[in-house]
Each structure stands twice: as structure tokens, then as C-alpha cells.
KESEKOL-496993 format. One record per residue (C-alpha): x, y, z; residue number from 1; residue in one letter. Coordinates in pm, 1 decimal, padded with zeros to 6 digits. Example, Ala and Ser with C-alpha at 12.3 -4.5 7.8 and 13.67 -1.06 7.14 Angstrom:
((01230.0, -00450.0, 00780.0), 1, 'a')
((01367.0, -00106.0, 00714.0), 2, 's')
//
This chain:
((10475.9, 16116.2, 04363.0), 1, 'x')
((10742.0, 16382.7, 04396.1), 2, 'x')
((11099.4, 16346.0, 04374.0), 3, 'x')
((11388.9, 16546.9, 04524.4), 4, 'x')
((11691.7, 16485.0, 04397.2), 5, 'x')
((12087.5, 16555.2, 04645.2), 6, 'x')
((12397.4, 16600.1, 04500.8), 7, 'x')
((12638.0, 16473.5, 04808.3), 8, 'x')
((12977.6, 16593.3, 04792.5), 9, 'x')
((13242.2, 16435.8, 05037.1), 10, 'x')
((13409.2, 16109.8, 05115.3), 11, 'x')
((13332.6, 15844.5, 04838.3), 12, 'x')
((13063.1, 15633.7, 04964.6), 13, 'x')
((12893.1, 15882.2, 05236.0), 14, 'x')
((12560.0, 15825.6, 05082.3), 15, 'x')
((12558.9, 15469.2, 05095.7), 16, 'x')
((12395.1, 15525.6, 05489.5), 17, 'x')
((12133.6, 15767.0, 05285.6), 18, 'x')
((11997.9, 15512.6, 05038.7), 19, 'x')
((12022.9, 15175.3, 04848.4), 20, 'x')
((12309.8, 15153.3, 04601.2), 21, 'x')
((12204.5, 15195.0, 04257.9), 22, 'x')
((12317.7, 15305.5, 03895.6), 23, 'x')
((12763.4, 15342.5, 03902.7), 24, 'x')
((12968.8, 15504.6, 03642.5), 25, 'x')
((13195.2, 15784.2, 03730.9), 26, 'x')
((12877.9, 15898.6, 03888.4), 27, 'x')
((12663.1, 15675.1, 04125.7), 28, 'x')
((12321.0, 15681.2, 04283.3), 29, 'x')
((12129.9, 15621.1, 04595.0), 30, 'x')
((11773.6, 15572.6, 04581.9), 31, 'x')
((11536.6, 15614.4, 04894.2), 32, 'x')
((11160.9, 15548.1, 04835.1), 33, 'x')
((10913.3, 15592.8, 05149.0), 34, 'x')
((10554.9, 15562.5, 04993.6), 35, 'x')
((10503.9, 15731.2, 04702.0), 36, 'x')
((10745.7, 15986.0, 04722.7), 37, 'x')
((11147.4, 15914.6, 04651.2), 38, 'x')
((11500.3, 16041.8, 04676.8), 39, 'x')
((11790.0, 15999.4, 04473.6), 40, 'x')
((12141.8, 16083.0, 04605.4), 41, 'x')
((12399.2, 16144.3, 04349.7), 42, 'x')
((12777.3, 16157.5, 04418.6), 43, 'x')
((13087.6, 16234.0, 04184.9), 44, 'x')
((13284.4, 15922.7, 04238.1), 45, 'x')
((13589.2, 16042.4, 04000.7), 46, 'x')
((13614.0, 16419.6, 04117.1), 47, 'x')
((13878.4, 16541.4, 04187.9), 48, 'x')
((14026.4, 16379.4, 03919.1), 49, 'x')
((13772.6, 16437.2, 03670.9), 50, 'x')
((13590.1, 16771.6, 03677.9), 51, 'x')
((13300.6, 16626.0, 03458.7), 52, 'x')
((13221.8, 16378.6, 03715.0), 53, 'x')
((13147.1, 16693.9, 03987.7), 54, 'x')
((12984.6, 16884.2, 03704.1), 55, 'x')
((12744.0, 16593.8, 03624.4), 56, 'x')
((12647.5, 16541.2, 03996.0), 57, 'x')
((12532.8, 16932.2, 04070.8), 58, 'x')
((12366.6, 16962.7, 03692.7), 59, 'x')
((12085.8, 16767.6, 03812.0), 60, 'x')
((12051.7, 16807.7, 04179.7), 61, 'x')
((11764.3, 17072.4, 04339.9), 62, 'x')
((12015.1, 17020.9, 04659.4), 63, 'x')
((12300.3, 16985.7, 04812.7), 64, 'x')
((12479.7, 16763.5, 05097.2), 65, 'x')
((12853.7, 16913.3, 05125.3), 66, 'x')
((13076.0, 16695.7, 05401.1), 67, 'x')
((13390.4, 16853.2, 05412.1), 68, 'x')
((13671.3, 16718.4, 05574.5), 69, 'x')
((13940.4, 16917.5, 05467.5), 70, 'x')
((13952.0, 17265.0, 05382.8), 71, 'x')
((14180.2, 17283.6, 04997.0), 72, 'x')
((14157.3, 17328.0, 04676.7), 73, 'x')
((13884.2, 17084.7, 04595.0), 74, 'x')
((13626.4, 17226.0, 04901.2), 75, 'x')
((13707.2, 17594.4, 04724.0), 76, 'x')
((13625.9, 17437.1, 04350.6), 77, 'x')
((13303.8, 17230.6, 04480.8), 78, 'x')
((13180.5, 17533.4, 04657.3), 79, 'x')
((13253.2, 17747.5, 04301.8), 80, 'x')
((13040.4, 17481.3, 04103.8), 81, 'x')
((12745.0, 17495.6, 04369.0), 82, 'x')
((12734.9, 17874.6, 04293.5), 83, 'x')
((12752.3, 17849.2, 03957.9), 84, 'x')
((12488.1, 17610.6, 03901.1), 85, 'x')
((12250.4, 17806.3, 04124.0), 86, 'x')
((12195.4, 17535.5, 04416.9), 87, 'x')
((12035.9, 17729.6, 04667.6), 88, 'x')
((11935.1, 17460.7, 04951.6), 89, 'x')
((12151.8, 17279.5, 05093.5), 90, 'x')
((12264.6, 17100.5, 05448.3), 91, 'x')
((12656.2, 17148.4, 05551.9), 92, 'x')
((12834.5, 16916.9, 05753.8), 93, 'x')
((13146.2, 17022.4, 05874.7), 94, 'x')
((13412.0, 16735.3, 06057.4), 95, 'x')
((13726.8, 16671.0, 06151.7), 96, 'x')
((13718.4, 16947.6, 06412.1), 97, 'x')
((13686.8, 17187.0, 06168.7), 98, 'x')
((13505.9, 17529.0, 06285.1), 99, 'x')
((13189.4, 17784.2, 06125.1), 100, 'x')
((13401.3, 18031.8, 06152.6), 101, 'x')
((13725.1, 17846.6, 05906.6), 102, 'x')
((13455.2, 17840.7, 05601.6), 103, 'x')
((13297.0, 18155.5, 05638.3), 104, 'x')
((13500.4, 18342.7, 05464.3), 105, 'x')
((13547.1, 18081.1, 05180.9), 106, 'x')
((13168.9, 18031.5, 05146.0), 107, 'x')
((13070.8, 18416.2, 05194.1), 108, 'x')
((12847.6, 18571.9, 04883.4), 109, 'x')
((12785.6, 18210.4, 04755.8), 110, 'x')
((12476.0, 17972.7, 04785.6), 111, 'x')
((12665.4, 17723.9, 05029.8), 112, 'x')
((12661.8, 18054.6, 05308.3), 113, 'x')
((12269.3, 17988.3, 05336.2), 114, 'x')
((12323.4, 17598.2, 05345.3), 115, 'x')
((12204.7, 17461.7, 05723.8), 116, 'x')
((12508.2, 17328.8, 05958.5), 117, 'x')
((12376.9, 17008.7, 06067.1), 118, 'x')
((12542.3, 16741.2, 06258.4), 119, 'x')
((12678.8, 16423.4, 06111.8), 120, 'x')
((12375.9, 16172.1, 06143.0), 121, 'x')
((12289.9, 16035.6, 05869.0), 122, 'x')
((11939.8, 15879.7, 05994.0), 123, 'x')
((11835.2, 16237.9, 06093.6), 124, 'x')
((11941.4, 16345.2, 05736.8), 125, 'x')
((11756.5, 16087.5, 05626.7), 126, 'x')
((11464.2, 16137.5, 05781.8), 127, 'x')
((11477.9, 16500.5, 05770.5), 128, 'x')
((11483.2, 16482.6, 05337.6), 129, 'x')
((11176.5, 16200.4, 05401.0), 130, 'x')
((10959.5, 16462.5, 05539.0), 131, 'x')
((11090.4, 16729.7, 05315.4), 132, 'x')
((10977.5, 16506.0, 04983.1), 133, 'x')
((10627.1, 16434.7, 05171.4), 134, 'x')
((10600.9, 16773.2, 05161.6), 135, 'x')
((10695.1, 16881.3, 04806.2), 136, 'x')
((10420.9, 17001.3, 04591.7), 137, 'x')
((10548.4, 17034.3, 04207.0), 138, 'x')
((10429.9, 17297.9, 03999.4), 139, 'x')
((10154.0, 17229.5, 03789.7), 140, 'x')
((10264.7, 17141.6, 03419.1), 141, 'x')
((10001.7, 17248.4, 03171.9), 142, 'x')
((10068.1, 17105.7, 02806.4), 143, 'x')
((10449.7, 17117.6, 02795.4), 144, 'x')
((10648.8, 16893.9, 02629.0), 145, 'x')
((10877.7, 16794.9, 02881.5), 146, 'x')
((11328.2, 16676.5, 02780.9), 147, 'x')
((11476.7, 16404.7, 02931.3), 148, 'x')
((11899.6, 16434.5, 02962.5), 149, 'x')
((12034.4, 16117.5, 02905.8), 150, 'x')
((12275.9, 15971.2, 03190.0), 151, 'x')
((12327.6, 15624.5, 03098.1), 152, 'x')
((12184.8, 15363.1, 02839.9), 153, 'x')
((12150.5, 15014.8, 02779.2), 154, 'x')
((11994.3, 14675.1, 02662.9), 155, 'x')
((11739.5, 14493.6, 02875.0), 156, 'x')
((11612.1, 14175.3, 02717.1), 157, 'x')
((11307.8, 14109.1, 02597.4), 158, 'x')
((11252.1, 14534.4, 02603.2), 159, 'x')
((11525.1, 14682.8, 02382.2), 160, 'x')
((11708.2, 14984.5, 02476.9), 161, 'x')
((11663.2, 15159.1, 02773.3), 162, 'x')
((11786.2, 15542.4, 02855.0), 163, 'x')
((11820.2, 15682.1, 03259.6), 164, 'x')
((11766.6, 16039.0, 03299.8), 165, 'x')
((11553.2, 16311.3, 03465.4), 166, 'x')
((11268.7, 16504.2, 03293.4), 167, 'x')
((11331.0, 16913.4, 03297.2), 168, 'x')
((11112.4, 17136.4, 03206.5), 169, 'x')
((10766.8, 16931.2, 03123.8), 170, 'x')
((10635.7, 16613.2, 03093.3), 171, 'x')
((10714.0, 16301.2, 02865.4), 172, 'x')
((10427.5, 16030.8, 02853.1), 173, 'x')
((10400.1, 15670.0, 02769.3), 174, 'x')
((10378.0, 15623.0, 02374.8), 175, 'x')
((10519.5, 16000.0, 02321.3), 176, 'x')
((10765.3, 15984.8, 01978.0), 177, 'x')
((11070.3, 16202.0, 02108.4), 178, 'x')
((11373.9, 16299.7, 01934.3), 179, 'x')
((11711.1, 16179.4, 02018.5), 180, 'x')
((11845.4, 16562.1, 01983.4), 181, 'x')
((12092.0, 16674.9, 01869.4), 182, 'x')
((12051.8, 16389.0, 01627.6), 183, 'x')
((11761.1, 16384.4, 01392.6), 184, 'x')
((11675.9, 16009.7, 01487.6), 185, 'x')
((11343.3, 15957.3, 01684.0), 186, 'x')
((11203.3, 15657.6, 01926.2), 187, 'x')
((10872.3, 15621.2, 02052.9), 188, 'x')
((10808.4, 15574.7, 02422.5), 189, 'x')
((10787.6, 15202.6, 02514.7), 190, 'x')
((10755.0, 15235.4, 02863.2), 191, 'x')
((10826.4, 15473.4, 03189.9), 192, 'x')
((10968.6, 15391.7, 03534.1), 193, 'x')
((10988.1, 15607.2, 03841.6), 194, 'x')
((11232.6, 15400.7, 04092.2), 195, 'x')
((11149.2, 15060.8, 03975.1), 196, 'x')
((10731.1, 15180.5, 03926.0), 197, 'x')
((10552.4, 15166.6, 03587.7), 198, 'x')
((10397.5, 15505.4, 03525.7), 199, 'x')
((10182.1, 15699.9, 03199.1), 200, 'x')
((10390.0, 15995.9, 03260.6), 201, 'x')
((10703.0, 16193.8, 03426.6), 202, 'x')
((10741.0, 16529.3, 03483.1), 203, 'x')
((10999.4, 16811.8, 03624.1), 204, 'x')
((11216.4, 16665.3, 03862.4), 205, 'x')
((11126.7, 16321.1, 03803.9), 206, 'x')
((11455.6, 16019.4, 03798.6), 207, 'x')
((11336.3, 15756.8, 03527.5), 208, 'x')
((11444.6, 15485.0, 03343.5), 209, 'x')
((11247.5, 15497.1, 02940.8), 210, 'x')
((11205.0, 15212.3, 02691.6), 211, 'x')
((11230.6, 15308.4, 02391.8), 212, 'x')
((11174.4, 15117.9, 02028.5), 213, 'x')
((11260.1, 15199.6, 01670.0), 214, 'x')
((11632.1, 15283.4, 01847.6), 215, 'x')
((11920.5, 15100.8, 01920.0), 216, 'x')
((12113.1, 15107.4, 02186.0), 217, 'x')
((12453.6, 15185.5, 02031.2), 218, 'x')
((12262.0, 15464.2, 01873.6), 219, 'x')
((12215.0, 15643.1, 02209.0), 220, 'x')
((12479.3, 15778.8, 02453.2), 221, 'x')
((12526.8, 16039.0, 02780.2), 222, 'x')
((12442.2, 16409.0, 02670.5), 223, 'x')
((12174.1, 16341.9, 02441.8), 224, 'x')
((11848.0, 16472.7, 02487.6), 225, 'x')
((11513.4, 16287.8, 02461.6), 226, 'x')
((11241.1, 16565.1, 02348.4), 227, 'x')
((10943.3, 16633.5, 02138.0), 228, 'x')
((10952.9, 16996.0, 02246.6), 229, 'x')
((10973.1, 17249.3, 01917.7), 230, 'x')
((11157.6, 17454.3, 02201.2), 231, 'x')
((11495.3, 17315.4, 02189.0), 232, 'x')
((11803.2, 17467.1, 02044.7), 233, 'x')
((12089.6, 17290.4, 01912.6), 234, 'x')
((12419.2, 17442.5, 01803.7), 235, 'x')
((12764.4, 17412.2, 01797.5), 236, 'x')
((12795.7, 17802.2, 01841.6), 237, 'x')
((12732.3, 17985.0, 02142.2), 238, 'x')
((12754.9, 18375.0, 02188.8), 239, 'x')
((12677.6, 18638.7, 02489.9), 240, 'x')
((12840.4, 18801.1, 02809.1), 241, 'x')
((12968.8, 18561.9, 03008.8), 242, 'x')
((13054.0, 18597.5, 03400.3), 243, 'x')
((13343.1, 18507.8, 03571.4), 244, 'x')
((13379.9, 18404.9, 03856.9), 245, 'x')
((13560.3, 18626.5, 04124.2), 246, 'x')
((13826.8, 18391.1, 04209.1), 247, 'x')
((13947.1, 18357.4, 03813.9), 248, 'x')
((14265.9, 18511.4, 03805.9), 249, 'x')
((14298.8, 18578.6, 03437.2), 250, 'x')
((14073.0, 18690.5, 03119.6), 251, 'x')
((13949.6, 18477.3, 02861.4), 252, 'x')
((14190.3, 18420.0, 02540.9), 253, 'x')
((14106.0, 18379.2, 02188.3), 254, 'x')
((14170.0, 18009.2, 02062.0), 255, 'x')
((14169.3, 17938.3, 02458.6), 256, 'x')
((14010.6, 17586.9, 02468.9), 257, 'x')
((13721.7, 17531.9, 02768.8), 258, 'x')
((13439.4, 17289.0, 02811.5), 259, 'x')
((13060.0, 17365.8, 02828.0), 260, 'x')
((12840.0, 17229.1, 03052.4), 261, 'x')
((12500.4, 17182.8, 02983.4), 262, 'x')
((12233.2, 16935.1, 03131.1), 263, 'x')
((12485.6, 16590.3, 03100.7), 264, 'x')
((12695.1, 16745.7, 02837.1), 265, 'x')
((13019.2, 16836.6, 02904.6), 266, 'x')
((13148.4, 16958.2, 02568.2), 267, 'x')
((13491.3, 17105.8, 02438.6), 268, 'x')
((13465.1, 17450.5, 02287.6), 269, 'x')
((13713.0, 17706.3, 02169.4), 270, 'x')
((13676.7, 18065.3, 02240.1), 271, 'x')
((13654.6, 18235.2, 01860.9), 272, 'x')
((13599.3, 18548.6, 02004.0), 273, 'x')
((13636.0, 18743.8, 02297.1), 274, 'x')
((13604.1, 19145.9, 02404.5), 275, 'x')
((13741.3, 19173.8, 02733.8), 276, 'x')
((13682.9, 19598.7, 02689.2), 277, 'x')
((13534.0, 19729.0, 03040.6), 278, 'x')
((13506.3, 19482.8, 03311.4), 279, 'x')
((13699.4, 19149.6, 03180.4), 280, 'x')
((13496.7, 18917.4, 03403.3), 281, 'x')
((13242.1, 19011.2, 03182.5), 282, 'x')
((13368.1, 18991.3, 02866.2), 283, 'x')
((13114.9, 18947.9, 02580.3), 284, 'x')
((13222.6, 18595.2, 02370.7), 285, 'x')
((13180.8, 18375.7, 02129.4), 286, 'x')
((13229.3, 17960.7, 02144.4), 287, 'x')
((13281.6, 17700.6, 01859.5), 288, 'x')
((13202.1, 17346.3, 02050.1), 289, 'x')
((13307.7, 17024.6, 01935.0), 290, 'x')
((12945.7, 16896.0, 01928.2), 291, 'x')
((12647.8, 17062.1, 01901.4), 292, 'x')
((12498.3, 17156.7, 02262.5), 293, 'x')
((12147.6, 17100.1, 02315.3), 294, 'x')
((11948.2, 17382.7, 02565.9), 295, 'x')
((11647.9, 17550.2, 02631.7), 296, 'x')
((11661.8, 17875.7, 02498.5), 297, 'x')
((11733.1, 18110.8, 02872.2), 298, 'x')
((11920.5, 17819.3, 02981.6), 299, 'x')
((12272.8, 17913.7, 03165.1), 300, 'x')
((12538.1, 17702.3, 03098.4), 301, 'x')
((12871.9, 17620.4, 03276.2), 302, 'x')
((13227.0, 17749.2, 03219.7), 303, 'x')
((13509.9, 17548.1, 03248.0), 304, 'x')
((13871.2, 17520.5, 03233.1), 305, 'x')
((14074.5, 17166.5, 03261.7), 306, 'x')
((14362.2, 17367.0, 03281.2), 307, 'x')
((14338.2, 17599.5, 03530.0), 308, 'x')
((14491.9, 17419.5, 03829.2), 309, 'x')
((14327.0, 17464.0, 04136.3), 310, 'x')
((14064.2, 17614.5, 04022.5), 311, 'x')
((13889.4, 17456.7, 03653.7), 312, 'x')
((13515.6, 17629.1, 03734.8), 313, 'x')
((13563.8, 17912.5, 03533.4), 314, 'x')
((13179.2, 18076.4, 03513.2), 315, 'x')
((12842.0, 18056.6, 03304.0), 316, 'x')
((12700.4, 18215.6, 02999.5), 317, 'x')
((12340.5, 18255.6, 02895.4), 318, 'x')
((12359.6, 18215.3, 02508.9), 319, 'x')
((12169.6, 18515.2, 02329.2), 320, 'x')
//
């Protein structure tokens, strides 16, 4: 079974023609099964208004479905967090008369320029991401201990608590003891689910829904990370050379307050040092985060800045 997950960015609701309505927060999902291979369609139901909502929806897609409607402010910012988060396939579909040759400029030296125009069908799109999941083969996962981000979380009777997420990086299995980072509380795997389908395991790429026991359910909340990897790094301080994008207007401050995003954690941080010598969209800086942030170590993670008006994606850093 392989699993391809879209983030679709555009009108509220687009996806709803893609797949069947599932999990809704201030992020919902669309789930399309056809045999043994799935789809889940993501969309950022409070962006614009909340830049965590956009930031959630791209952390865990492997692709993107960008309607635009409008070219503003928002298209610019969505096409800035695509960049940053590395999304490199993609399907653009441009309406309301709007022309190639208005975004080209807008999307040049970003991922989105390589995304394919397609029309506005959404049974060909469908269709089209069927075939491409038939004909996804995963990487072979040898022995690695595999994290599951945790999106939502909740009771089921009769089962206990219950965490949704999607395994990076390796597999978890059924009975596996993980760690709730970046707490040091641990639950033992009661069960796994792949779109409503008991399985042993899940690996990379893989949407699931885990019950757990020996944990509670008020004991578990978005951003955490499920784990048994000895791989994992958790801190609250985060140093190395960050890079701006080339739209930010300004250099980084000292005591300048941004938020980090990481997997689903979308963390405030203060900048406790910065050195802006040479090129300043490079500067070389140091965080202090409200929480402790939870990563692989190589892992990039996202800049951002509520307070930068039309433009809050500010760039990434690779902690050293």
C-alpha cells in the first residue's frame, strides 16, 4: 500500500470533488482509497488568517494542488511556503481568466515554476493522482525506527486514546513502546490504521490513526512526536545560518520574536543572537523557543514572522 499525500491550496472546500470528507480542525482532510493504495488531500481551512494553518498543510504534503484565483498577497506568501518547504511536484490551476504569463514572474526560481498547468477538472485530477499512487514504489526501510507527528488526538471507547499523524523517516509497528517526545512519557502501540485498515506496521509517507495504552488522552496534544528512534533531538535552542528569503525586506533583530516550524510544531522563538556581517539574508543565529522542538538531526525547519504583513514566511534554518 503506498500513500501520496496533496496539500491543496485555493478556495475552501476545492477538495471536497477530490475525496471523502474526513478529519476538520483548522486543517481538514480528504481521503481517496482505490485498492490498496490511498490519497489524502489536506487543505488550510484558516489561512489567511492563521499562518499555522498553511504551514501545517505543506509540512506534510509530498505535493502540491495550487488553484489560484486571484493574484495578491496570499498567492505570493503560499507560493513562498511551497519553496521553503521544498515541494517540488506539483499541478497548477490557474482561473478566473487569469494568464501563464501573469505568474511567471511571481513563481520564477521557485518550485511552483516546474508545477504542471492543468485544467480545472477535478475527475481528471483525480484520476490522474490514482494512477500516480498505483505507481509509487517507496523506498525500502531497513531497521529504522520510524516518528510519527502528531496532528490530532482523542478518545475512542472501548480503545483509549488515539493519535492521527504520518510516519517520517521509518517505520512504527504494532506493539512498538514509543516515546511521547519531547516529553519523557511512553505508550505502547495498541493498534495501527491506514485509512480505516488494520495493519502490523506503517512506514514513510504513511496517514494513520495509532492506539495507544499506558497514555491518556489529555496527556497528548498536536506537535508531539511519537518515536522510539535514539535519533531524535529535542531542544529549546536552535543555532546555524539561516536563509532568507529574497522577498524579506529587512534583517533579522535581536529579541525579534518569530515562530519555528517543524513537522506539526509551530513554536514561538526569540532571536538571542544574530550576525548579520556579509550577506544579511544569511545571517548566522541563534533561537530560544518557547517549547522544546523536536527534529531529526539535518532536518530544515521553517522561518516565520506573524508580523510581517504581507509577507510572514520569513526562511529556514538547518540547526548545527
Amino acid at each position: 500500500m503506498s500513500n501520496i499525500t496533496i496539500a491543496v491550496i485555493g478556495p475552501e472546500g476545492y477538495a471536497g470533488d477530490l475525496g471523502k470528507r474526513g478529519t476538520t480542525s483548522d486543517i481538514t482532510f480528504y481521503n481517496q482509497k482505490k485498492g490498496e493504495n490511498t490519497i489524502t488531500f489536506v487543505e488550510p481551512v484558516r489561512y489567511p488568517d492563521r499562518l499555522s494553518s498553511l504551514f501545517f498543510t505543506v509540512s506534510m504534503a509530498h505535493r502540491a494542488l495550487l488553484v489560484v484565483d486571484e493574484i495578491g498577497p496570499a498567492f505570493g506568501e503560499c507560493v513562498v511556503m511551497l519553496d521553503c518547504a521544498g515541494i517540488r511536484k506539483g499541478m497548477l490551476i490557474l482561473r478566473n481568466y487569469i494568464t501563464p504569463g501573469q505568474v511567471a514572474p511571481l513563481i520564477k526560481g521557485t518550485v511552483v515554476e516546474h508545477y504542471e498547468l492543468v485544467p480545472d477538472e477535478r475527475a481528471r485530477i483525480r484520476e490522474y493522482l490514482i494512477r500516480e499512487a498505483e505507481a509509487l514504489q517507496e523506498e525500502p526501510v531497513h531497521g529504522a525506527r520510524g516518528a510519527v507527528p502528531v496532528d490530532h488526538a482523542f478518545p475512542v471507547k472501548g480503545i483509549g486514546a488515539v493519535v492521527l499523524g504520518q510516519v517520517v523517516n521509518g517505520t512504527i509497528s504494532r506493539h512498538d513502546t514509543l516515546r511521547i517526545f519531547p516529553t519523557q512519557k511512553t505508550a505502547q502501540v495498541r493498534s495501527i490504521q491506514k485509512h480505516d485498515d488494520d495493519a502490523l506496521s506503517a512506514g514513510p509517507g504513511d496517514r494513520v490513526g495509532v492506539a495507544l495504552k499506558g497514555i491518556e488522552v489529555n496527556d497528548l496534544d498536536r506537535g508531539q512526536v511519537l518515536s522510539a528512534s535514539e535519533s531524535i533531538t529535542v531542544s529549546a535552542t536552535l543555532s546555524g545560518r539561516a536563509t532568507l528569503v529574497r522577498f524579506w525586506p529587512s534583517p533579522l533583530r535581536e529579541q525579534m520574536v518569530i515562530h519555528v516550524g517543524h513537522w506539526m510544531q509551530f513554536v514561538p522563538a526569540k532571536v538571542a543572537f544574530v550576525d548579520n556581517s556579509g550577506d544579511w539574508k544569511r545571517p548566522h543565529i541563534t533561537l530560544r523557543t518557547e517549547k522544546e522542538i523536536v527534529y531529526f538531526p539535518g532536518d530544515q525547519v521553517i522561518l516565520h514572522n506573524l508580523d510581517g504583513g504581507k509577507l510572514r514566511v520569513a526562511g529556514t534554518l538547518v540547526p548545527e
